[in-house]
N, C-alpha and C positions, 0 to 999 in steps of 0.2 A: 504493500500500500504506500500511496505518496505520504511525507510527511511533510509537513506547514512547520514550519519553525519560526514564532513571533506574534507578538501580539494584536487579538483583530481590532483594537485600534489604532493602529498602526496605516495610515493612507497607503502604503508600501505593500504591504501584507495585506490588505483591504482588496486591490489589484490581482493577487494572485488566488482566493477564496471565490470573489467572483466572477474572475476565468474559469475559475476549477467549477461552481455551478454552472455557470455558462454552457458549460463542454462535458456535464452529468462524469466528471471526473471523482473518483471516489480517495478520500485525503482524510486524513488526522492533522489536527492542528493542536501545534505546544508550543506552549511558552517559553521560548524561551529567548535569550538574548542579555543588554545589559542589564543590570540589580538584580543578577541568581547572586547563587552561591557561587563561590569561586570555583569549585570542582567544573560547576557546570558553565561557567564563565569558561574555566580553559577547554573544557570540549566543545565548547560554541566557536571558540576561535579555531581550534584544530579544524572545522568547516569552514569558517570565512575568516580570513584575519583582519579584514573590514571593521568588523564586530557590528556588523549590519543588520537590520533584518530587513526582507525574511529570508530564509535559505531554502532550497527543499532539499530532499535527502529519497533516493528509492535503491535499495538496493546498497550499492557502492557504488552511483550516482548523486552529485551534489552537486548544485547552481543556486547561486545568488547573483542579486543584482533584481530588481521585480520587471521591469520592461524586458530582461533576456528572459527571466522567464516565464512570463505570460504569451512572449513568441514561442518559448518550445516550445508549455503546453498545447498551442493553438499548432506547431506543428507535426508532432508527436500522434495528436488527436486526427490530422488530416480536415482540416475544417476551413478549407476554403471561404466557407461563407463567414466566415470570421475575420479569416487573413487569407486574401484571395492568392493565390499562385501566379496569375500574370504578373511580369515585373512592374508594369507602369500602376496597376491598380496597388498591388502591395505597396511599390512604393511611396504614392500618396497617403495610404496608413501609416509606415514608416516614418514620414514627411513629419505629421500630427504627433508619434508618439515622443518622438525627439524633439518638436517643440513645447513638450507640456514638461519634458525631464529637464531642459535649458531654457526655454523663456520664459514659462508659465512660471516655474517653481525659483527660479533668480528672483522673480516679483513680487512673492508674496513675503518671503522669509522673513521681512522684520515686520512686516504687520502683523502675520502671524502671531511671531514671539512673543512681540509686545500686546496686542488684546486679546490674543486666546492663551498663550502659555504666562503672561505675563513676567516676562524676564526682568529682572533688574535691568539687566544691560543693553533694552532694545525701549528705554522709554525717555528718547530725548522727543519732543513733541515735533522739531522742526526732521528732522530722518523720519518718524513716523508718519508726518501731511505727505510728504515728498512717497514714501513706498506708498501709501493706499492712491494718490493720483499714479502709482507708476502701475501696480495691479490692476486698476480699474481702465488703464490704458492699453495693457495687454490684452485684457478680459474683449478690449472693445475691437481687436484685430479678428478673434475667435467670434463674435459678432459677425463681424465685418465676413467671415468664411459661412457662418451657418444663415446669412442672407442669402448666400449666394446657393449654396444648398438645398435648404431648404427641409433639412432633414437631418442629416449627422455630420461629424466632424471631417470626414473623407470623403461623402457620399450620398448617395441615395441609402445607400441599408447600412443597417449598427455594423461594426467592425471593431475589432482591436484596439484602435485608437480611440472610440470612445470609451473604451474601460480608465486608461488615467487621465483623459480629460474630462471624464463626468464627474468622476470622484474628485478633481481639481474644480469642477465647477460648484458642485457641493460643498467645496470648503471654501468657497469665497461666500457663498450666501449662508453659512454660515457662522462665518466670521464679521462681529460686529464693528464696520465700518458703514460709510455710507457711499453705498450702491449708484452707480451709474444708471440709466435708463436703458437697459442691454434687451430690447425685446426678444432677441433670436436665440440670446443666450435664457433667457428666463422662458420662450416656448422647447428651447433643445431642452432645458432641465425638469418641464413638465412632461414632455415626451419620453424619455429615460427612466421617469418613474414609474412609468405603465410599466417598467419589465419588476417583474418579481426580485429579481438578483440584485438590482440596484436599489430597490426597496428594503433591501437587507442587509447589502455592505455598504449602498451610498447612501441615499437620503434617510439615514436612521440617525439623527441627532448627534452622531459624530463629524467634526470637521475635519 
C-alpha cells in the first residue's frame, strides 16, 4: 500500500491525498515529519533530507517533492484525463503547475505568515500592504487565464494543474486580507467545489 507521510494540513500533502482520491488510489497516511520524536525525526530524514513533507514510501520506493509527485501518481495510474499524454496539452498543465510552485506561492508567503501563522517576524505593516497588493496581483493574472477559459486553469476539463492551484486559491480566500474583485477566480473556486475531493482536502476551513 502507498504510504502518505505528513500532515493533512499541510497545503503540500493536501495535493497528494486528493490526487490519491482523484485516481481511487488506495494510501495510508502518517504523521509524520518535523516535532516527532527524534528517533522518528532521523528516519524521516533517512527519506528526505529536505525534512519536507510529504514523502510517499511503497515498497523500496520513495518520492518527495508534492508536484513530482502528484505527476507520478497521475502517471503510474495512466490517467490521461488528468494529465493528458500529448506534449502541447501536458505541457500547458505543466505550464500552470510550475506557476503556482514559483509565482503563486513567492506571493503569498508573508501574508500568509503574518495573518494566518502570525509570525513575529512577518508583521512590519508597510512589507505586509506591499505582499497582499502583490498576491492579489498575481491572483488577478490566474483571473486574467480563467476568463479566457472559461472553465479550469489549462483548459476546458479539470486536470492536474488545478489540484495546487485550487488548493492555492482556497488559501487566498481564506486568508484574511482584502480580496480583489476576481470574478473568474471566485466562479473557478465555486466550480471546484462541486467535486467531492476538493470538498475534503480544499474548501474545508483549512488554508
Amino acid at each position: 500500500m502507498l504510504r502518505i507521510l505528513g500532515r493533512a494540513s499541510s497545503i503540500n500533502v493536501r495535493k497528494v491525498l486528493w490526487t490519491c482520491d482523484e485516481l481511487d488510489i488506495t494510501y495510508q497516511r502518517e504523521d509524520w515529519g518535523r516535532g516527532f520524536k527524534s528517533l522518528q525525526q532521523d528516519a524521516f530524514m533517512a527519506l528526505n533530507p529536505n525534512a519536507q513533507i510529504p514523502v510517499i514510501q511503497q515498497d523500496d520506493f520513495v518520492l518527495w517533492e508534492s508536484n513530482t509527485i502528484i505527476r507520478y501518481l497521475a502517471n503510474v495510474s495512466q490517467a490521461e484525463w488528468l494529465y493528458p499524454a500529448d506534449p502541447r496539452q501536458r505541457a500547458h498543465v505543466d505550464q500552470w503547475i510550475d506557476w503556482q510552485a514559483c509565482e503563486l506561492n513567492s506571493a503569498w508567503r508573508y501574508a500568509f505568515m503574518s495573518l494566518v501563522r502570525h509570525s513575529p517576524a512577518h508583521q512590519d505593516a508597510k512589507l505586509l500592504a506591499a505582499a497582499c497588493k502583490g498576491w492579489n496581483h498575481v491572483m488577478g493574472i490566474l483571473n486574467q487565464q480563467l476568463e479566457r477559459t472559461q472553465a479550469y486553469v489549462a483548459g476546458q476539463d479539470f486536470s492536474l494543474a488545478d489540484i495546487p492551484v485550487g488548493l492555492s486559491v482556497n488559501r487566498f480566500y481564506e486568508t484574511p486580507l482584502e480580496h480583489d474583485a476576481l470574478p473568474a477566480v471566485r466562479a473557478y473556486y465555486e466550480r471546484l467545489t462541486k467535486r467531492a475531493d476538493f470538498a475534503l482536502w480544499g474548501r474545508n476551513g483549512t488554508p
